[in-house]
N, C-alpha and C positions, 0 to 999 in steps of 0.2 A: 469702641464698639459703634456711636451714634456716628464717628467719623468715617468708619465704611461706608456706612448705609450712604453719604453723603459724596462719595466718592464714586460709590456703585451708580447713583443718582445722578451723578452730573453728567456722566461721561458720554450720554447720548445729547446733548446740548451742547459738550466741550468741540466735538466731531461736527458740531450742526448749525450753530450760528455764530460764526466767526466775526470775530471784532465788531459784535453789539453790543449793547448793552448789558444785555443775559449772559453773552459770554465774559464780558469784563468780570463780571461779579462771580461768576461761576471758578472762575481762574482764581480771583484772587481768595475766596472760600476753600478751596480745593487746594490751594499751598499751604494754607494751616492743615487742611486736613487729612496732608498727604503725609504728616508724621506719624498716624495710626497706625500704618503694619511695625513700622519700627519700633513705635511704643508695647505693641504686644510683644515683639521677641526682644525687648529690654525687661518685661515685666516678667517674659517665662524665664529667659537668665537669671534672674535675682532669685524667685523663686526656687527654682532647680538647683544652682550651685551656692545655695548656701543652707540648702538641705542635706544634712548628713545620709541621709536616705538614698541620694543619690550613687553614694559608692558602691553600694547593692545591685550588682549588674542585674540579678535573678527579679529585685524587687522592681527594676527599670523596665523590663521584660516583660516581667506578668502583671503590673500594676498601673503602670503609667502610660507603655506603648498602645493598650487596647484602647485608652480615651480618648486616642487619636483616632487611630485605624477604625475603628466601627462609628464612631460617625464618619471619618470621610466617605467608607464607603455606604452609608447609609443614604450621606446626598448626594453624591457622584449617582448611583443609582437613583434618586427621584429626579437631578437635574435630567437625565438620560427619558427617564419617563415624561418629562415633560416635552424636549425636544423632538421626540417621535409621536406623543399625542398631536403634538402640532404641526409638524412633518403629515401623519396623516390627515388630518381635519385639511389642512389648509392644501397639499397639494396631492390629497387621495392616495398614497405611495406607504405602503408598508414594506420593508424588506428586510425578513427573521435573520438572514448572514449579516447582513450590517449592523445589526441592532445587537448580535453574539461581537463581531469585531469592535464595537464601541465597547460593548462591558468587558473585555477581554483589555481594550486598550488601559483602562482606567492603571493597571500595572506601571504602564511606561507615562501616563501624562493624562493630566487632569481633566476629565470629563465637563468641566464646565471654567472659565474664565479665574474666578474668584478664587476658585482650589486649589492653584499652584501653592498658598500660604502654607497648605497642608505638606507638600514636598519638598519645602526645604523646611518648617519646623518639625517633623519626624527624626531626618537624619543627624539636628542638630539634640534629641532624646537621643539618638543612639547613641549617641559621642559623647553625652554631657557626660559618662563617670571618670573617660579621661579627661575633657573639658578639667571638672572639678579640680584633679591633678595640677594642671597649668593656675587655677584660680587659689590654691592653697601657694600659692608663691607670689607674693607682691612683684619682686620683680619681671617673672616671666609674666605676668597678666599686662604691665605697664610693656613690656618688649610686645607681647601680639597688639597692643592697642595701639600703640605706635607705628609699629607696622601697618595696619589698616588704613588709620588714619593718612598717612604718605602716599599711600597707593589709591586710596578714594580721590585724596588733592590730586595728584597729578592725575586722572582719571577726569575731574573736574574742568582742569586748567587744559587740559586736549582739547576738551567739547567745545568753550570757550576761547581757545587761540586762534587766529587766525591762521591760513594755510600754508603760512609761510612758516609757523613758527609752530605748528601741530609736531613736525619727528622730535623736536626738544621734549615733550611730555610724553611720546610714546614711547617707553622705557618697558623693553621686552619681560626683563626679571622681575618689575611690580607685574606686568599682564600677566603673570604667570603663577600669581599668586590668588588668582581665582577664587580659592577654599578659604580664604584668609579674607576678603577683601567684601565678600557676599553678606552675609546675616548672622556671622559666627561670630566678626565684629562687635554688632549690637546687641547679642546674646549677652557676651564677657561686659561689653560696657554696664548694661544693665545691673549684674552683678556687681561690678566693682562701683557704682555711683550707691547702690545700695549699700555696701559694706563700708563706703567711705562717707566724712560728713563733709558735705561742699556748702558753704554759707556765702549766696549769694544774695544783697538784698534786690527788693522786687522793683527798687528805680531805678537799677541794675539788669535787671532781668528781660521787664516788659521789652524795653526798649529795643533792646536787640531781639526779642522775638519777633516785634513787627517787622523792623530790618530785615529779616530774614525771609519773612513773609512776603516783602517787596522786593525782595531781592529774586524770590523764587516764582511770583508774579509775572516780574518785570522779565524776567528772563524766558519768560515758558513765552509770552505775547513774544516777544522777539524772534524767537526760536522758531517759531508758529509761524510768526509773517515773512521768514527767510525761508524758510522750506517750501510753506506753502500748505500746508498739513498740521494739525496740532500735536504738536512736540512736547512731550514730556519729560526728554534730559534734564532740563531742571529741574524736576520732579522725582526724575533719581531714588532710590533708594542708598545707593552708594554716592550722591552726589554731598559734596561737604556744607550744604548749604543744609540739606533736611537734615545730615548728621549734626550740623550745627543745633538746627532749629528743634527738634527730637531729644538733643542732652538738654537743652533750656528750658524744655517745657516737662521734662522728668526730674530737673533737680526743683521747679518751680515745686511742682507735687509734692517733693519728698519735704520740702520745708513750709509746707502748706502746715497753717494752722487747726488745731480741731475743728471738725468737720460741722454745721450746725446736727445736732438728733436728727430731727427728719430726714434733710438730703445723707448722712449717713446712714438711714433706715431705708431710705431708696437704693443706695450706691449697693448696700448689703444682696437686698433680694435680686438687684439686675446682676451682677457678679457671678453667678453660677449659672445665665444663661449666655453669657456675653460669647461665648461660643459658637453655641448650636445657634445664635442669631446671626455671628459673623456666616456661618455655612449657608443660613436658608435666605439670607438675605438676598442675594441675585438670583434665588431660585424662583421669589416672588415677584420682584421686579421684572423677571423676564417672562413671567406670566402675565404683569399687567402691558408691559409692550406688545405681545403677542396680542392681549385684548383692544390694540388703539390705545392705550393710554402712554401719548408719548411725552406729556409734560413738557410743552414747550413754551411757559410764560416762567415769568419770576411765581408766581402764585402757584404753578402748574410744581415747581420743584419742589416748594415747600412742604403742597400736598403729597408729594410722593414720598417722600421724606416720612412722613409722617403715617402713609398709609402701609409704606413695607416697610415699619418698625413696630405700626400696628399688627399686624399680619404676624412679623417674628417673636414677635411677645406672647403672642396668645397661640401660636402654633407649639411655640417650646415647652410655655409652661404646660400647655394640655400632654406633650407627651413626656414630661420629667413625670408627670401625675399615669402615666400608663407603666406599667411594671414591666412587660416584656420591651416597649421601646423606649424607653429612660434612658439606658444605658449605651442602646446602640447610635442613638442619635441624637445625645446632646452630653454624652461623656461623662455626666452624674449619675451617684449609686441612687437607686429608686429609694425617698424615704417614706414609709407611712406617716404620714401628719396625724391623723384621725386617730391613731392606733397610739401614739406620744398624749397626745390628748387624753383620753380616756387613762392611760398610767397615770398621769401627772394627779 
């Protein structure tokens, strides 16, 4: 969750000051932190498909799909309102058929940047009951993981080969395997790192997570100063470097020792907004850009960082606490506190 925000953060300084300072740091912060969307679709897999609840297409349908769908389109709608409050303020232009064809578009493509996450984790709820299917077989789970895994390397090894040697990696039957190679991948992985115990120790572990972290550094500056443009193919979501770095840093978790009380009395309460904060997070930061606040020192990130995680913390919890918008946009059942209180 805190590595979105930091990602959302960066990315106007990734685009803006090129092989300085700010940018060196920026890059190498943002390779760690570009394992976050995968760690959330490893976390919704494990979840999902190893809940018996899941074979329940009707309970899939009327219980699980609306915790999506109503907040996405709760902030797809306020990013929308923000973009035309600012559309008008700043260049006086209102126009009702565009503002109908934007909320109309939200159907086919996400209303705002950040919200794609929502378009492919829905489709991956609709599928999980046969998902489940494939995941109650060890060895079909180990055949699609394998398969991915083949198709992301040589997916990898294209980006990375040179011109002369790029048609040996493009291999038309892994491109074509699209549905398989995308975030259905880290869905099953998720699952199966869950259901399975992998005992790596941690002098074991670190190490090659930093590697990987330089590896995907070292590659994105390269990438960047051959194009000419900042490149994020090492950055990948299917690139075998974050899939690398992504399973290291979730089996690090799963063999994580008890947690201290407190920081698991914090981990608790942030947990059920981690959501509706991943959604409003660029909805705020592109209201502080709108305002001039473009954050361009090292001190300027931090603050930002800090100020739209401010902003989503206290925006969420005020409306998990409101009863008609709890539910639509932040995907929690509204619960009375006050009302538990008083029983107890």
């Amino acid at each position: 969750m805190l590595a979105i925000i930091v990602l959302h953060s960066a990315s106007y300084g990734l685009r803006a000051y090129y092989f300085s300072t700010t940018w060196d740091t920026l890059n190498i912060i943002t390779s760690l932190a570009t394992c976050a969307v995968p760690l959330f679709f490893m976390i919704s897999g494990a979840m999902l498909l190893s809940d018996r609840k899941t074979d329940n297409i009707g309970y899939m349908l009327k219980k699980r799909l609306p915790k999506l769908i109503f907040p996405l389109l709760f902030w797809s709608l306020a990013c929308i309102a923000r973009d035309f409050y600012y559309i008008k303020k700043n260049l006086h232009v209102f126009d009702p058929g565009q503002l109908w064809d934007t909320i109309i578009s939200i159907l086919a493509s996400p209303a705002a940047v950040h919200l794609w996450f929502m378009y492919a984790l829905i489709p991956l709820y609709i599928a999980a009951p046969f998902i489940r299917r494939i995941a109650d077989s060890d060895k079909l789970i180990k055949y699609l993981l394998t398969i991915w895994v083949l198709a992301c390397l040589f997916k990898t090894a294209y980006i990375a080969a040179p011109e002369q040697l790029k048609p040996l990696f493009n291999i038309s039957i892994l491109n074509k395997l699209n549905y398989i190679d995308g975030f259905l991948g880290y869905f099953v992985l998720g699952y199966y790192l869950h259901e399975h115990s992998f005992k790596v120790k941690n002098r074991i572990t670190l190490p090659l997570i930093l590697l990987m972290i330089a590896i995907i550094a070292c590659g994105t500056a390269y990438a960047t100063y051959k194009s000419g443009e900042y490149s994020e193919i090492f950055k990948s979501y299917t690139s075998i470097w974050v899939i690398a770095l992504s399973t290291l840093i979730y089996i690090a978790a799963i063999q994580a020792e008890q947690l201290p009380s407190k920081l698991q009395t914090i981990i608790n309460k942030l947990s059920p907004l981690s959501l509706g904060i991943y959604m409003s997070g660029n909805f705020f930061l592109g209201i502080m850009r709108q305002e001039g606040m473009t954050f361009d020192t090292a001190k300027g990130f931090v603050l930002c960082n800090i100020y739209t995680f401010a902003l989503c913390f206290v925006c969420i919890t005020l409306l998990k606490n409101i009863k008609p918008l709890c539910y639509i946009a932040t995907g929690n059942r509204y619960k009375n506190i006050f009302k538990k209180q008083r029983s107890v």
